[in-house]
N, CA, C and O atoms as CSV, one atom per row, in Angstrom:
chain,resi,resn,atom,element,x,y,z
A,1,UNK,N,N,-113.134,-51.099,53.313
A,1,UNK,CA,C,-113.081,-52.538,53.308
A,1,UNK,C,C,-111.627,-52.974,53.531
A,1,UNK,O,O,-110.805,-52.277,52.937
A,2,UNK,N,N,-111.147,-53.976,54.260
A,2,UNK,CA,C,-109.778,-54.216,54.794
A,2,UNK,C,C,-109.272,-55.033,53.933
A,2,UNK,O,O,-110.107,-55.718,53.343
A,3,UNK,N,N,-107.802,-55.255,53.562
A,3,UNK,CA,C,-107.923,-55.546,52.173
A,3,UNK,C,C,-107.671,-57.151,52.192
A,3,UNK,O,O,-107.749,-57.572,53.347
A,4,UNK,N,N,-107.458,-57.924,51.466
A,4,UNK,CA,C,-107.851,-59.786,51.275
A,4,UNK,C,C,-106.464,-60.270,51.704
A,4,UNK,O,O,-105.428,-59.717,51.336
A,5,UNK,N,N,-106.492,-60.874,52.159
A,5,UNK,CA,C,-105.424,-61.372,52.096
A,5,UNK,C,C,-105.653,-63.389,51.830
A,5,UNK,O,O,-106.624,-63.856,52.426
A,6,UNK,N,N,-104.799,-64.388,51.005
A,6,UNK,CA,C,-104.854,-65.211,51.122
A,6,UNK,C,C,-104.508,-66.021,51.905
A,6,UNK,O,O,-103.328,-65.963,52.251
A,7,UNK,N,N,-105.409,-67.128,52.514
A,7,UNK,CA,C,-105.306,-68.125,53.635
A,7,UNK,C,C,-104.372,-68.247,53.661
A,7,UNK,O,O,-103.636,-67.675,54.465
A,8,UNK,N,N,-103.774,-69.545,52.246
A,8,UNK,CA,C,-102.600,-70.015,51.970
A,8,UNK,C,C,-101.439,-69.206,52.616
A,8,UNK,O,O,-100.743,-69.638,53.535
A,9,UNK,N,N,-101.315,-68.045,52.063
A,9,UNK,CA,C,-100.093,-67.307,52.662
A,9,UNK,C,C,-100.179,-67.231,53.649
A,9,UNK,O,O,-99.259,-67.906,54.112
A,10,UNK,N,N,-100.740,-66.807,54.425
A,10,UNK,CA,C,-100.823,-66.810,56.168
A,10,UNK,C,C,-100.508,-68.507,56.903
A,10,UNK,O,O,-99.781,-68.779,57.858
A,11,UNK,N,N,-101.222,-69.296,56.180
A,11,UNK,CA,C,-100.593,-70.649,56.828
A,11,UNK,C,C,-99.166,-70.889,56.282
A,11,UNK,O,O,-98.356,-71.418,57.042
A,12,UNK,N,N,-98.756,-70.515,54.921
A,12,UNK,CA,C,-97.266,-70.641,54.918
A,12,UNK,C,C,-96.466,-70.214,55.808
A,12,UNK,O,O,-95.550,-70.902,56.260
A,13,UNK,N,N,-96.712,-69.056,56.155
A,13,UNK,CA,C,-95.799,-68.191,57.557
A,13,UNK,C,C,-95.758,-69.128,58.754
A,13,UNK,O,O,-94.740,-69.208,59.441
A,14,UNK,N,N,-96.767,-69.781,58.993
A,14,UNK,CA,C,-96.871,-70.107,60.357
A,14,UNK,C,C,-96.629,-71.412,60.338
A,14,UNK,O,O,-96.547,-72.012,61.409
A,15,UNK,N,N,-96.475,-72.072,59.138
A,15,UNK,CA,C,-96.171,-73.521,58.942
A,15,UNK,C,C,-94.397,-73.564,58.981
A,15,UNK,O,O,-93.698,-74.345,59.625
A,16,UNK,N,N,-93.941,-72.412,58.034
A,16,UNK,CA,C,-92.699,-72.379,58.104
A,16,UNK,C,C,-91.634,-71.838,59.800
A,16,UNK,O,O,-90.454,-71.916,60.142
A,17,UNK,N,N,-92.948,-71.307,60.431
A,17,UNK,CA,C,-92.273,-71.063,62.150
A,17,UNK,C,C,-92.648,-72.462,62.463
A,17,UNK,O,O,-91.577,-72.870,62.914
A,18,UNK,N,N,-93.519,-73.528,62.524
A,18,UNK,CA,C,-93.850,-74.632,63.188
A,18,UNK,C,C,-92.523,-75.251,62.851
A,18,UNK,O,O,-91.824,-75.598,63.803
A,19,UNK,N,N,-92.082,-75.438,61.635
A,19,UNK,CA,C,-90.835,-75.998,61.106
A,19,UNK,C,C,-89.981,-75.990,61.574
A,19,UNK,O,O,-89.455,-76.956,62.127
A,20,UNK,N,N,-89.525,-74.773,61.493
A,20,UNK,CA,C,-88.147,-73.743,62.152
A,20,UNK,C,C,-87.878,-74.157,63.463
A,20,UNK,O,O,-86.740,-74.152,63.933
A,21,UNK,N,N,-89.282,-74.658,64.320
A,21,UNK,CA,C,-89.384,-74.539,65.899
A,21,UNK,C,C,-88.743,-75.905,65.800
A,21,UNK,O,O,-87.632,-76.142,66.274
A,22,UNK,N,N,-89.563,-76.889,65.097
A,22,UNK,CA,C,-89.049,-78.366,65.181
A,22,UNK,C,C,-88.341,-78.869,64.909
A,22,UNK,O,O,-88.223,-79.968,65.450
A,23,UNK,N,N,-87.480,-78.521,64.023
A,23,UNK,CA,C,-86.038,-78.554,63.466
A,23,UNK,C,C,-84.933,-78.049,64.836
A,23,UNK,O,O,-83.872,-78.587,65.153
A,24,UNK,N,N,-85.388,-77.233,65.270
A,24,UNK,CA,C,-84.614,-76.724,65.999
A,24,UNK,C,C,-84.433,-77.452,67.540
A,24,UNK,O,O,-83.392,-77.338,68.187
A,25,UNK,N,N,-85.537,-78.162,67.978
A,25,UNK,CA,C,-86.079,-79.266,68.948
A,25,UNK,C,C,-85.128,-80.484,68.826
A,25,UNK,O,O,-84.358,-80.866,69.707
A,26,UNK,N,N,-85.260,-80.909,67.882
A,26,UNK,CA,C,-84.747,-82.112,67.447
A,26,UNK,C,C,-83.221,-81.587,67.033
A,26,UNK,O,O,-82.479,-82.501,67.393
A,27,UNK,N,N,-82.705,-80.908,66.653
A,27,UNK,CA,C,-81.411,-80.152,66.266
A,27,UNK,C,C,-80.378,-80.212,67.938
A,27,UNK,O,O,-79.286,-80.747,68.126
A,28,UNK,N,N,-81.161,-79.529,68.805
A,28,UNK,CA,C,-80.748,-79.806,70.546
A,28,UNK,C,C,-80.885,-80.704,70.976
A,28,UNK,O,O,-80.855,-80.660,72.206
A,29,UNK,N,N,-81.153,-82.277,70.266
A,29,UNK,CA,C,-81.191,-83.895,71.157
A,29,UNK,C,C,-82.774,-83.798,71.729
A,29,UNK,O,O,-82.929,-84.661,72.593
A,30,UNK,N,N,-83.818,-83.120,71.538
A,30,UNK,CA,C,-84.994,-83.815,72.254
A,30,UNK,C,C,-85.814,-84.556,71.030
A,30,UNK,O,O,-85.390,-84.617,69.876
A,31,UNK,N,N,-86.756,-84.974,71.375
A,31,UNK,CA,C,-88.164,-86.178,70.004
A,31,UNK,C,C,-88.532,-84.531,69.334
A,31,UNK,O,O,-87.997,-83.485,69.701
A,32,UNK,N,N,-89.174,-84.624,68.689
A,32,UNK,CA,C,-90.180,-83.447,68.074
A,32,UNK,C,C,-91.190,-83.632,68.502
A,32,UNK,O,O,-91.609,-84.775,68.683
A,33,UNK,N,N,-91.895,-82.522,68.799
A,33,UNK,CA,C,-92.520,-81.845,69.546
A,33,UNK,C,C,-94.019,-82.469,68.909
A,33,UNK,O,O,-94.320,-82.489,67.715
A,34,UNK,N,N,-94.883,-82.982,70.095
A,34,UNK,CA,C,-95.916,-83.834,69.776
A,34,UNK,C,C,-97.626,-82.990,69.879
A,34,UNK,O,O,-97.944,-82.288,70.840
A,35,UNK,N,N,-98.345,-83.206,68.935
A,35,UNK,CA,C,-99.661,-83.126,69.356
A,35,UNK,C,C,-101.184,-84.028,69.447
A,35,UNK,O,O,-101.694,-84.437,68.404
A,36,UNK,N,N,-101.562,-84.176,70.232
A,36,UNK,CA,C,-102.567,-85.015,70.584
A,36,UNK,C,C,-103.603,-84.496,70.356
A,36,UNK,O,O,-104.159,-83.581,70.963
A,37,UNK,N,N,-104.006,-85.221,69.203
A,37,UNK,CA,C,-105.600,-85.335,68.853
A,37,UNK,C,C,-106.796,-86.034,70.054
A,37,UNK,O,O,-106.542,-86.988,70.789
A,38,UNK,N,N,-107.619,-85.564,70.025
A,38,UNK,CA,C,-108.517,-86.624,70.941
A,38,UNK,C,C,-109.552,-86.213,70.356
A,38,UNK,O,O,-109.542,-85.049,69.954
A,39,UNK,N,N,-110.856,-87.128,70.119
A,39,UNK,CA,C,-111.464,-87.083,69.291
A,39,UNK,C,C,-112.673,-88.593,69.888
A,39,UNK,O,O,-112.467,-89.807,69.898
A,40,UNK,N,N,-113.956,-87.726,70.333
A,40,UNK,CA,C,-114.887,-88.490,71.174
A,40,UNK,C,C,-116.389,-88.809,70.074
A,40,UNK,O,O,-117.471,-88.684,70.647
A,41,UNK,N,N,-116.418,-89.177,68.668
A,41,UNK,CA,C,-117.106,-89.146,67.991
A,41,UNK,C,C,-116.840,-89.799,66.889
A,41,UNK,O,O,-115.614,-89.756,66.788
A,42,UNK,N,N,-117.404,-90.550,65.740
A,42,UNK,CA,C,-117.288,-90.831,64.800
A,42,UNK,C,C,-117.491,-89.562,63.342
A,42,UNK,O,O,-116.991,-89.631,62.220
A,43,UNK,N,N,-118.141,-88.796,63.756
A,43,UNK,CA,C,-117.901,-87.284,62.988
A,43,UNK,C,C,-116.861,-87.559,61.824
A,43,UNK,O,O,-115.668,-87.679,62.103
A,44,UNK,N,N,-117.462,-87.692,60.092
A,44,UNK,CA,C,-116.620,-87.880,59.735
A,44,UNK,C,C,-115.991,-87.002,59.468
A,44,UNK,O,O,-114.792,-87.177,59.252
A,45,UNK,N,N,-116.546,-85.772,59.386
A,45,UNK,CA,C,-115.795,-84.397,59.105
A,45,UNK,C,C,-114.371,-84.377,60.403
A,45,UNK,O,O,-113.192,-84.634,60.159
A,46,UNK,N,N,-114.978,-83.983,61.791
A,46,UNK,CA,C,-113.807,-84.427,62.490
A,46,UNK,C,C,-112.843,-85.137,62.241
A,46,UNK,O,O,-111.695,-84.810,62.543
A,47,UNK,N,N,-113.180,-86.352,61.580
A,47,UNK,CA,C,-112.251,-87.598,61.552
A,47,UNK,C,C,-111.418,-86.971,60.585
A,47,UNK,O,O,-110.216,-86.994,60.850
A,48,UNK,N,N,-111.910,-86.179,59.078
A,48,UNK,CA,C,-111.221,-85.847,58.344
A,48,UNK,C,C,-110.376,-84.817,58.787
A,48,UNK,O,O,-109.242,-84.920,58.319
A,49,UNK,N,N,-110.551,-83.839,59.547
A,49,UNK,CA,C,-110.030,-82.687,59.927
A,49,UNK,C,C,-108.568,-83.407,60.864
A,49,UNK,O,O,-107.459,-82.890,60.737
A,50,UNK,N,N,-108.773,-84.532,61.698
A,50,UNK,CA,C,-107.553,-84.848,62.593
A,50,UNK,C,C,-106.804,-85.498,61.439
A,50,UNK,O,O,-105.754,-86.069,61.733
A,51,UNK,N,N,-107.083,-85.493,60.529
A,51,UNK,CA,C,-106.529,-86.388,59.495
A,51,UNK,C,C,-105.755,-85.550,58.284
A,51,UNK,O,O,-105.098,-86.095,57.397
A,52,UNK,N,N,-105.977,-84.009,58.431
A,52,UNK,CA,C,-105.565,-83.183,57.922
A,52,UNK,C,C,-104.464,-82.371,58.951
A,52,UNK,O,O,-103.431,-81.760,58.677
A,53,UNK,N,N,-104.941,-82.559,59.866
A,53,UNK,CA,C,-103.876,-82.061,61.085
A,53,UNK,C,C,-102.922,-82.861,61.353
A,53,UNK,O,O,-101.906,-82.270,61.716
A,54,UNK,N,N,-102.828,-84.216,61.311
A,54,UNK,CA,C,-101.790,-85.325,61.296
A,54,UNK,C,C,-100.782,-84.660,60.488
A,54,UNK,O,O,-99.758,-84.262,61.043
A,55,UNK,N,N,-101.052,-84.397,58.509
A,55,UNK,CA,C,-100.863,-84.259,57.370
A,55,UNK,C,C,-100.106,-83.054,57.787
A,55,UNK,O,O,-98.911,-83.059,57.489
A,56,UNK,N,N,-100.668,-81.809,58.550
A,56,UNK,CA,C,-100.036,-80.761,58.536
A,56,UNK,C,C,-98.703,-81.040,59.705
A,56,UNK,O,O,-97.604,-80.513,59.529
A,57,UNK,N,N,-98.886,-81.591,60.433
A,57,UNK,CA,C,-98.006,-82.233,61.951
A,57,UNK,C,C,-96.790,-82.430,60.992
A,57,UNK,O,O,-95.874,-81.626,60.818
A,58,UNK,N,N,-96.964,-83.763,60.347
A,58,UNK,CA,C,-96.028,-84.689,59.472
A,58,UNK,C,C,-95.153,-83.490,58.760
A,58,UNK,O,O,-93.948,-83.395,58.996
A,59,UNK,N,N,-95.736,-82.707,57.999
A,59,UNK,CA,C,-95.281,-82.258,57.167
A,59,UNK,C,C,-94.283,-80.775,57.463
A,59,UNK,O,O,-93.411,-80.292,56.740
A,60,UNK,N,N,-94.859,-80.249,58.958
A,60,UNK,CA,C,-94.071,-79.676,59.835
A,60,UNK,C,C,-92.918,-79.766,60.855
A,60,UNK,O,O,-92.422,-78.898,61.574
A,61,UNK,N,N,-92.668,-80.947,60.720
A,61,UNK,CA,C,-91.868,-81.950,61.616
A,61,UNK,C,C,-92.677,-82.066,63.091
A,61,UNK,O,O,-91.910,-82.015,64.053
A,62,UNK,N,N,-93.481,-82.149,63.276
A,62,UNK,CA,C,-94.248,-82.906,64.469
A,62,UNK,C,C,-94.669,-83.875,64.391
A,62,UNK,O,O,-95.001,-84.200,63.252
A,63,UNK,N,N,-94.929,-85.009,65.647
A,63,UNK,CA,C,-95.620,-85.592,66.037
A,63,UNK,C,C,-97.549,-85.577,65.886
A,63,UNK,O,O,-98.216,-84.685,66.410
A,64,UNK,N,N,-97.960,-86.339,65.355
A,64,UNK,CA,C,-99.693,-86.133,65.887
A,64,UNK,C,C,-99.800,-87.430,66.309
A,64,UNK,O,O,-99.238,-88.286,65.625
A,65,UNK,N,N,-100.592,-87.862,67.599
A,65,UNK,CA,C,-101.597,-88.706,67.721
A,65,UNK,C,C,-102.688,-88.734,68.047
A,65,UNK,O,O,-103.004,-87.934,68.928
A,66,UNK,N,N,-103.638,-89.558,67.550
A,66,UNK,CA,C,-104.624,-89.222,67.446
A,66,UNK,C,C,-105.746,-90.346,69.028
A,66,UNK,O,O,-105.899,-91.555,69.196
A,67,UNK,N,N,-105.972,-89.791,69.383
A,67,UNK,CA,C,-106.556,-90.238,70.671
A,67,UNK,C,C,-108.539,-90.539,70.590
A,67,UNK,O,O,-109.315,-89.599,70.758
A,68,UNK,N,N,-108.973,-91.827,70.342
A,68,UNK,CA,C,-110.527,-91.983,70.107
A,68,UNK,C,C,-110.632,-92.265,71.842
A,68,UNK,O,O,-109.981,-93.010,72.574
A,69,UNK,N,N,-111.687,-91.369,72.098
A,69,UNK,CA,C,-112.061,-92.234,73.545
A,69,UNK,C,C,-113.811,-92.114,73.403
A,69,UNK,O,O,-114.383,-91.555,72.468
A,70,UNK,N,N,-114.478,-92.778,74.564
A,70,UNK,CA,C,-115.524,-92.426,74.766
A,70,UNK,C,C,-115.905,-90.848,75.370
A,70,UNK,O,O,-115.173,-90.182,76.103
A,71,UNK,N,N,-117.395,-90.409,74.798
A,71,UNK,CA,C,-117.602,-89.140,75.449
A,71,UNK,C,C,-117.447,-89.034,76.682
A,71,UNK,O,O,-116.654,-88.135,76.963
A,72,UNK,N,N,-117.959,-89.688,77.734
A,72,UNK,CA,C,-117.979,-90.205,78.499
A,72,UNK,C,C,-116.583,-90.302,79.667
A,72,UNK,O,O,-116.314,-90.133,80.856
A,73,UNK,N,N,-116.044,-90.653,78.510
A,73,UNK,CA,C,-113.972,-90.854,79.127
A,73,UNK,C,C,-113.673,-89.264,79.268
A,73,UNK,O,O,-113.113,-88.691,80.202
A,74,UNK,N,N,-114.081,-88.846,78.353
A,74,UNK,CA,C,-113.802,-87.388,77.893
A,74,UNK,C,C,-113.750,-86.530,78.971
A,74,UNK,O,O,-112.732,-85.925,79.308
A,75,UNK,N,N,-114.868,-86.458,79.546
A,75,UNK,CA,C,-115.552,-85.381,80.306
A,75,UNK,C,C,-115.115,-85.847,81.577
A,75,UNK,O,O,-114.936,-84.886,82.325
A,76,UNK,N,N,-114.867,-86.962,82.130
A,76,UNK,CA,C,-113.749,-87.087,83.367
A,76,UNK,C,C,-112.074,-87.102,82.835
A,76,UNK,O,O,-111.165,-87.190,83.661
């Protein structure tokens, strides 16, 4: 059996490189480094999830926005 490892720790690692990266962005004169949500549904789970990804953005030094379009818009 392979042995456990916790989530948490694994997103610390990779939260603290998202950091490192964006600090370092903004450290050389450019914005910090942006990600775009898009999001074609009222899904509140979705809604919550871009809303947790904002949370993680913010808290990494990125950008999130969050983009509602129609399905419709989407797919062209």
């Amino acid at each position: 059996m392979p042995a456990r490892v916790e989530a948490a720790e694994v997103a610390t690692t990779f939260s603290a490189e998202i950091k490192a990266y964006s600090d370092a962005v903004v450290a050389s004169g450019h914005s910090p480094p942006k990600l775009v949500g898009v999001l074609a549904n009222d899904d509140k789970a979705a809604v919550m999830d871009a809303r947790w990804t904002e949370t993680a953005c913010t808290r990494d030094g990125s950008c999130y926005e969050l983009r509602r379009v129609e399905r419709t818009q989407l797919e062209q």
